[in-house]
mmCIF file of the C-alpha atoms, coordinates in Angstrom:
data_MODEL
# 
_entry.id   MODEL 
# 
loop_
_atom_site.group_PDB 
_atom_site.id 
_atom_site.type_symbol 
_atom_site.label_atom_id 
_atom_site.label_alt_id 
_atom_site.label_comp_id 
_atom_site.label_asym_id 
_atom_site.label_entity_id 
_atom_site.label_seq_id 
_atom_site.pdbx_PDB_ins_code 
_atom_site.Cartn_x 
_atom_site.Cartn_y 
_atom_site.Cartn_z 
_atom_site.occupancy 
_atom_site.B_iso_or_equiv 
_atom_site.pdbx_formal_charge 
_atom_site.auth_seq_id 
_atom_site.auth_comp_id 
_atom_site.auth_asym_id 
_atom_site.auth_atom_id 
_atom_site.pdbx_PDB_model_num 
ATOM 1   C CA . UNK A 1 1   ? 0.000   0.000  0.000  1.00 0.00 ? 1   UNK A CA 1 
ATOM 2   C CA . UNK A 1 2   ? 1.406   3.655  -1.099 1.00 0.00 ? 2   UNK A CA 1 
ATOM 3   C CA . UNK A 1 3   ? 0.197   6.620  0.514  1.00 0.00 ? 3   UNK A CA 1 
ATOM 4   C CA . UNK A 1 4   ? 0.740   10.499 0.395  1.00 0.00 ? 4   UNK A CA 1 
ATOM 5   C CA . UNK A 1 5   ? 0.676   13.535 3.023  1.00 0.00 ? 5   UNK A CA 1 
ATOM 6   C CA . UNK A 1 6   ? -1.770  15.877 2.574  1.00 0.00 ? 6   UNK A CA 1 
ATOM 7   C CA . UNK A 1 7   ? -0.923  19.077 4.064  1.00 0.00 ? 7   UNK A CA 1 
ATOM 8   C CA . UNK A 1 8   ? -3.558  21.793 4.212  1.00 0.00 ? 8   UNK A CA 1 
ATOM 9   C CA . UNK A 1 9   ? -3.420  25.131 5.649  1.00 0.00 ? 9   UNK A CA 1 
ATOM 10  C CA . UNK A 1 10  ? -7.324  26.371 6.132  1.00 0.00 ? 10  UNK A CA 1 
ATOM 11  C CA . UNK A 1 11  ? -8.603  29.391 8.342  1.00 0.00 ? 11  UNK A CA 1 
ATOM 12  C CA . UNK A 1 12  ? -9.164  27.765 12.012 1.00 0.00 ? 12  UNK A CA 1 
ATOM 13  C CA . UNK A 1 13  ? -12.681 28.579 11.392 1.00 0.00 ? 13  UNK A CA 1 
ATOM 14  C CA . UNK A 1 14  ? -13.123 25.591 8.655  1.00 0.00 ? 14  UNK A CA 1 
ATOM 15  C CA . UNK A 1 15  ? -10.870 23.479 10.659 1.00 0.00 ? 15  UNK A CA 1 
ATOM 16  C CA . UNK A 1 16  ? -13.758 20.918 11.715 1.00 0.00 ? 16  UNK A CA 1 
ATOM 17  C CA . UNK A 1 17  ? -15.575 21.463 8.314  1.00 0.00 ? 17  UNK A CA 1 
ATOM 18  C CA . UNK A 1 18  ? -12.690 20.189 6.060  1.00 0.00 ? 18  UNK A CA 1 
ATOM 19  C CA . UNK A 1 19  ? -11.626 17.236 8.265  1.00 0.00 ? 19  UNK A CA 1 
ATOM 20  C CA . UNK A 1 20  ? -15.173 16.174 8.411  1.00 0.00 ? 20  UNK A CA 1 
ATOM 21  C CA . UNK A 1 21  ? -14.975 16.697 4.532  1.00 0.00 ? 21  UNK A CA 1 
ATOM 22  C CA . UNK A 1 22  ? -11.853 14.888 4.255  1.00 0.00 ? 22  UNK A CA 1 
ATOM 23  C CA . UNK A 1 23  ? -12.619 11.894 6.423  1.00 0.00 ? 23  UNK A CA 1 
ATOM 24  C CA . UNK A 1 24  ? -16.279 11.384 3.985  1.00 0.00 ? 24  UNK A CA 1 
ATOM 25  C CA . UNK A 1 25  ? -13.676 11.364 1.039  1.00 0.00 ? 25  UNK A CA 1 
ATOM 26  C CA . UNK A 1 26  ? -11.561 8.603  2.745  1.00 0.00 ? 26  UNK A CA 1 
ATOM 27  C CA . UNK A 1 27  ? -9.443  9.932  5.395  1.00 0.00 ? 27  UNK A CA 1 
ATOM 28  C CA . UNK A 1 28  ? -9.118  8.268  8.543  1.00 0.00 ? 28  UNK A CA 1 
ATOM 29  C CA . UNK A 1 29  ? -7.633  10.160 10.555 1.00 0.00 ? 29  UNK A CA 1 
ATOM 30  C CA . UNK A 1 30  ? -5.421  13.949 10.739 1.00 0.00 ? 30  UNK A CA 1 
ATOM 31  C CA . UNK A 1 31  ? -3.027  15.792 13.172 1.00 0.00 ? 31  UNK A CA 1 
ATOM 32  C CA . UNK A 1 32  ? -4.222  19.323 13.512 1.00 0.00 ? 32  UNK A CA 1 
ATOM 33  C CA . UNK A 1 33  ? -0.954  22.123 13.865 1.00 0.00 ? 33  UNK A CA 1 
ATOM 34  C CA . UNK A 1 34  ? -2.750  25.342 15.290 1.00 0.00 ? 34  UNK A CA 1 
ATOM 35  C CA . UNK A 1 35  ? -1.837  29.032 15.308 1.00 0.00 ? 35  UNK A CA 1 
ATOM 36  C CA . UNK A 1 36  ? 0.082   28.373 11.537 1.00 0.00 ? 36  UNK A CA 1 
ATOM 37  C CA . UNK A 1 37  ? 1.075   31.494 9.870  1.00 0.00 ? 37  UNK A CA 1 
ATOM 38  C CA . UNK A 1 38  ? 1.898   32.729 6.444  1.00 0.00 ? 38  UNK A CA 1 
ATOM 39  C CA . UNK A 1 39  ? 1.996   34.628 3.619  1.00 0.00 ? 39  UNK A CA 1 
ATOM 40  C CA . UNK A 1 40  ? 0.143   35.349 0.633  1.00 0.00 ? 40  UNK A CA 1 
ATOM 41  C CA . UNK A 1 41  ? 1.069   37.485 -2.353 1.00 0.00 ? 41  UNK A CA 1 
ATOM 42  C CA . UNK A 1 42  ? 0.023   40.780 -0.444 1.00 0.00 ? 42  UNK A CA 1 
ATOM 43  C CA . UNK A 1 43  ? 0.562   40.993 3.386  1.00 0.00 ? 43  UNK A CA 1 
ATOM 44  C CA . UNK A 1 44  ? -1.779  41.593 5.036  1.00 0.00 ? 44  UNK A CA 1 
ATOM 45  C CA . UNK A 1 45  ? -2.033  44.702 6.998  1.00 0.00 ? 45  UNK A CA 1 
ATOM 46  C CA . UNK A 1 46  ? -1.280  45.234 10.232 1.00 0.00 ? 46  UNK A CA 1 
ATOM 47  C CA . UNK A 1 47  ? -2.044  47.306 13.643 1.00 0.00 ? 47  UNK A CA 1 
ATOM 48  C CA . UNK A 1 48  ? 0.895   48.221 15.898 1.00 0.00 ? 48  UNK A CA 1 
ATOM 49  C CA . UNK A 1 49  ? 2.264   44.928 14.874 1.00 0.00 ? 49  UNK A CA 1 
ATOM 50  C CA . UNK A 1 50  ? -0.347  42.517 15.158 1.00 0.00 ? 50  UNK A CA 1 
ATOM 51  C CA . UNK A 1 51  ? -1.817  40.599 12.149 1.00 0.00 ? 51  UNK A CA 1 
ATOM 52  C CA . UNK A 1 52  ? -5.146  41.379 11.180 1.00 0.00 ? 52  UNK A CA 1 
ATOM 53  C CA . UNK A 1 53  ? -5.978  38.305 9.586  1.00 0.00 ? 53  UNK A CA 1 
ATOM 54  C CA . UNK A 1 54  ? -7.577  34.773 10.944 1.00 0.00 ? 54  UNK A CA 1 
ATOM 55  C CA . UNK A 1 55  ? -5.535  32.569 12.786 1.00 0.00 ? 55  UNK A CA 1 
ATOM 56  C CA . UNK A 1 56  ? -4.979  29.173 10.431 1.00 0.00 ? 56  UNK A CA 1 
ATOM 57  C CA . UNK A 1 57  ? -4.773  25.355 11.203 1.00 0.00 ? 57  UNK A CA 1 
ATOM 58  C CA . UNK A 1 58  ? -1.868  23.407 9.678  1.00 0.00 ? 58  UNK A CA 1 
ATOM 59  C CA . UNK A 1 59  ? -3.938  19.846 8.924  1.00 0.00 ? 59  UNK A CA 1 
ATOM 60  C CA . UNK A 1 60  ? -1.610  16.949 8.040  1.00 0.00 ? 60  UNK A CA 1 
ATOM 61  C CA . UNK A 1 61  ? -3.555  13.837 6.729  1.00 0.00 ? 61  UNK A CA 1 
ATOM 62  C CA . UNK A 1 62  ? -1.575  10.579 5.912  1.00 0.00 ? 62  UNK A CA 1 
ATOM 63  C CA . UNK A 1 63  ? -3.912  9.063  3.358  1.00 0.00 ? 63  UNK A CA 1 
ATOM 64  C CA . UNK A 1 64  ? -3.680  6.114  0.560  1.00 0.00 ? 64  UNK A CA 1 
ATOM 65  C CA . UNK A 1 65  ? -2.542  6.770  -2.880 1.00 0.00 ? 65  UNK A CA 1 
ATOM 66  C CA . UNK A 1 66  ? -5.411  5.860  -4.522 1.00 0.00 ? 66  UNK A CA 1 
ATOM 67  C CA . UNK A 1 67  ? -7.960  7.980  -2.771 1.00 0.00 ? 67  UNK A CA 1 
ATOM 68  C CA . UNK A 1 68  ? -5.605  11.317 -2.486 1.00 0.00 ? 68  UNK A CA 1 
ATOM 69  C CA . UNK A 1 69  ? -7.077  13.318 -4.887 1.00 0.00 ? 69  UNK A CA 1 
ATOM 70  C CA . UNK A 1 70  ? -10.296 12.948 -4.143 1.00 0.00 ? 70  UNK A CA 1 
ATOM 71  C CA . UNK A 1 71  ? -9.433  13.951 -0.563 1.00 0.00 ? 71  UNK A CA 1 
ATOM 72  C CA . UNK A 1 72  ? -7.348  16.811 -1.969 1.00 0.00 ? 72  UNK A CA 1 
ATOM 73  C CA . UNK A 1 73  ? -10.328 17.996 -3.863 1.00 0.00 ? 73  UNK A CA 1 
ATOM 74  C CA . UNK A 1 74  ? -12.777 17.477 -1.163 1.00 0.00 ? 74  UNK A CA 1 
ATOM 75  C CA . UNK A 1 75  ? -10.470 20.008 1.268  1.00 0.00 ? 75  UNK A CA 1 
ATOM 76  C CA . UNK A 1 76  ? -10.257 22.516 -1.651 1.00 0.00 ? 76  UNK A CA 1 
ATOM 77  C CA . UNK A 1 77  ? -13.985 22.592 -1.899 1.00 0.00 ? 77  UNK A CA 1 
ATOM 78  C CA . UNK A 1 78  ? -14.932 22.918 1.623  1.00 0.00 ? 78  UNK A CA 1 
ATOM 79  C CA . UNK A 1 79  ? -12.497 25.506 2.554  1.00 0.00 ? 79  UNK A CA 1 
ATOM 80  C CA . UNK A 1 80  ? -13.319 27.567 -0.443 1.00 0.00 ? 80  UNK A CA 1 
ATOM 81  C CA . UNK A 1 81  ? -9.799  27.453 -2.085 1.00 0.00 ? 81  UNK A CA 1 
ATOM 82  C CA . UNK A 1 82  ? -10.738 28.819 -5.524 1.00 0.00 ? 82  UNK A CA 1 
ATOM 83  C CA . UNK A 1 83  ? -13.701 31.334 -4.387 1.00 0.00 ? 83  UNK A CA 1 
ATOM 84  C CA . UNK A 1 84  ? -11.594 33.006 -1.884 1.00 0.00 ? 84  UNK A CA 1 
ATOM 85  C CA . UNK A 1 85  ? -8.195  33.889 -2.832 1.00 0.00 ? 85  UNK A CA 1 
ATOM 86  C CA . UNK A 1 86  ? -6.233  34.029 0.312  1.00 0.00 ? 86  UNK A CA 1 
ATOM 87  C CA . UNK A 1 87  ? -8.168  31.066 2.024  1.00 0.00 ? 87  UNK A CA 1 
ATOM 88  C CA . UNK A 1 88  ? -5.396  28.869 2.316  1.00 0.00 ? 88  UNK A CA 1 
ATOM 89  C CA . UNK A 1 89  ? -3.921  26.035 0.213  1.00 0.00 ? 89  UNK A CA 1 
ATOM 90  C CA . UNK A 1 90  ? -3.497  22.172 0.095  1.00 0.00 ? 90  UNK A CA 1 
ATOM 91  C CA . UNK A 1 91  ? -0.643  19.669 -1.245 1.00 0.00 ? 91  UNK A CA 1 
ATOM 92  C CA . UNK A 1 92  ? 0.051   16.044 -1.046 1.00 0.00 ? 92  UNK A CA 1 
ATOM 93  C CA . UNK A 1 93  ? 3.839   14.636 -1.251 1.00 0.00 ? 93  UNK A CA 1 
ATOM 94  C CA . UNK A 1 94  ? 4.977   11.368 -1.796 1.00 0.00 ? 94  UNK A CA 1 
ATOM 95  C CA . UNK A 1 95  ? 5.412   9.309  1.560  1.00 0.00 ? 95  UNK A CA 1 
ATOM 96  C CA . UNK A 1 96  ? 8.039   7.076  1.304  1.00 0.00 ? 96  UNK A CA 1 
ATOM 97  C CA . UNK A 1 97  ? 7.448   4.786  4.399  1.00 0.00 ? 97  UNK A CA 1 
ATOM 98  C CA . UNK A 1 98  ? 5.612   5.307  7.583  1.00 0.00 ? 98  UNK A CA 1 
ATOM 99  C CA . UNK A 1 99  ? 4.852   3.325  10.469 1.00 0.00 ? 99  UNK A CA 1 
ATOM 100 C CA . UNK A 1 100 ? 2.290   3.073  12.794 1.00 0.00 ? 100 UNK A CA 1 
ATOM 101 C CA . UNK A 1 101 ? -0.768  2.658  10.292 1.00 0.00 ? 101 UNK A CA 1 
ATOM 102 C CA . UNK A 1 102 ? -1.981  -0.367 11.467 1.00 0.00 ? 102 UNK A CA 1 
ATOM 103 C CA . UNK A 1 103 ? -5.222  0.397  12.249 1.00 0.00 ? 103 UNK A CA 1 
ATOM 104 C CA . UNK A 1 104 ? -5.616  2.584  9.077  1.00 0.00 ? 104 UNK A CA 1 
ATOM 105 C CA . UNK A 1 105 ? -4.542  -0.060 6.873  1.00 0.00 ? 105 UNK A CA 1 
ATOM 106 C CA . UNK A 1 106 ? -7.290  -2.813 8.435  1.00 0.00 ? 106 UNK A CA 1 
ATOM 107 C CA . UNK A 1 107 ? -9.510  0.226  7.644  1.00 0.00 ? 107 UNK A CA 1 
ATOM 108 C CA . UNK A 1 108 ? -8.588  0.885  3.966  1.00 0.00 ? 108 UNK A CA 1 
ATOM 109 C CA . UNK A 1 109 ? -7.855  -2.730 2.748  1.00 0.00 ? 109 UNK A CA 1 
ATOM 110 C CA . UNK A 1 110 ? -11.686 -3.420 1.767  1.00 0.00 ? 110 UNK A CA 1 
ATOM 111 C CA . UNK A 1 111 ? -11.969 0.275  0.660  1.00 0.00 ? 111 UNK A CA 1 
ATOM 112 C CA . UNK A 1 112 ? -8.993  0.082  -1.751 1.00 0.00 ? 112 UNK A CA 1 
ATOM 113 C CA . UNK A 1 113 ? -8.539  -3.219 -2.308 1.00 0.00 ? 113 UNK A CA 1 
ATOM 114 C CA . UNK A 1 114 ? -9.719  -3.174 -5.904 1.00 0.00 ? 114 UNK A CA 1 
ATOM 115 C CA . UNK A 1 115 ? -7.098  -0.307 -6.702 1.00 0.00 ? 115 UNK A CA 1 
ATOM 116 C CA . UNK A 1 116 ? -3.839  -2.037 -5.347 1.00 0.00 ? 116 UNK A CA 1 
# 
């Protein structure tokens, strides 16, 4: 079995909404990274200081191969990726070996089987 990381970085507002999202597309399970911080192609503005933007969730989802995309797609839709620029972004890499999925892969073997 192959899998990818899916990293997302979503407003800590949609936090619950795109894992929920995620784990209907096939997830089964995410660490959540709060208080993330970045930027976009403007900054944003800020006041003596302090950022005036939303705090963001760093979301990191170790997910098989086969069902990535549709997870990727899932987390772009729910956190409004291409309606609201500046929303946040997602990305899968390559995983190269893990440990510790046991559970997940008991999980995924019916799910996938077909595809591996």
């Amino acid at each position: 079995m192959h899998f990818k990381l899916i990293i997302a970085l979503v407003e800590d507002t949609k936090t619950t909404r795109v894992m929920d999202a995620a784990r209907e597309a096939g997830a089964t399970g995410a660490t959540v990274v709060g208080d993330a911080r970045g930027e976009g192609l403007k900054p944003k503005k800020t006041f003596f200081g302090l950022s005036m933007e939303s705090s963001r969730d760093m979301l990191l989802f170790i997910v098989e191969e086969n069902l990535s995309r549709s997870i990727l797609e899932r987390i772009a839709k729910e956190a409004g990726f291409d309606e609201m620029p500046g929303s946040g972004v997602a990305f899968k890499i390559d995983v190269e070996d893990a440990v510790g999925l046991g559970s997940q892969i008991n999980c995924l073997l019916d799910e996938v089987e077909e595809n591996i």
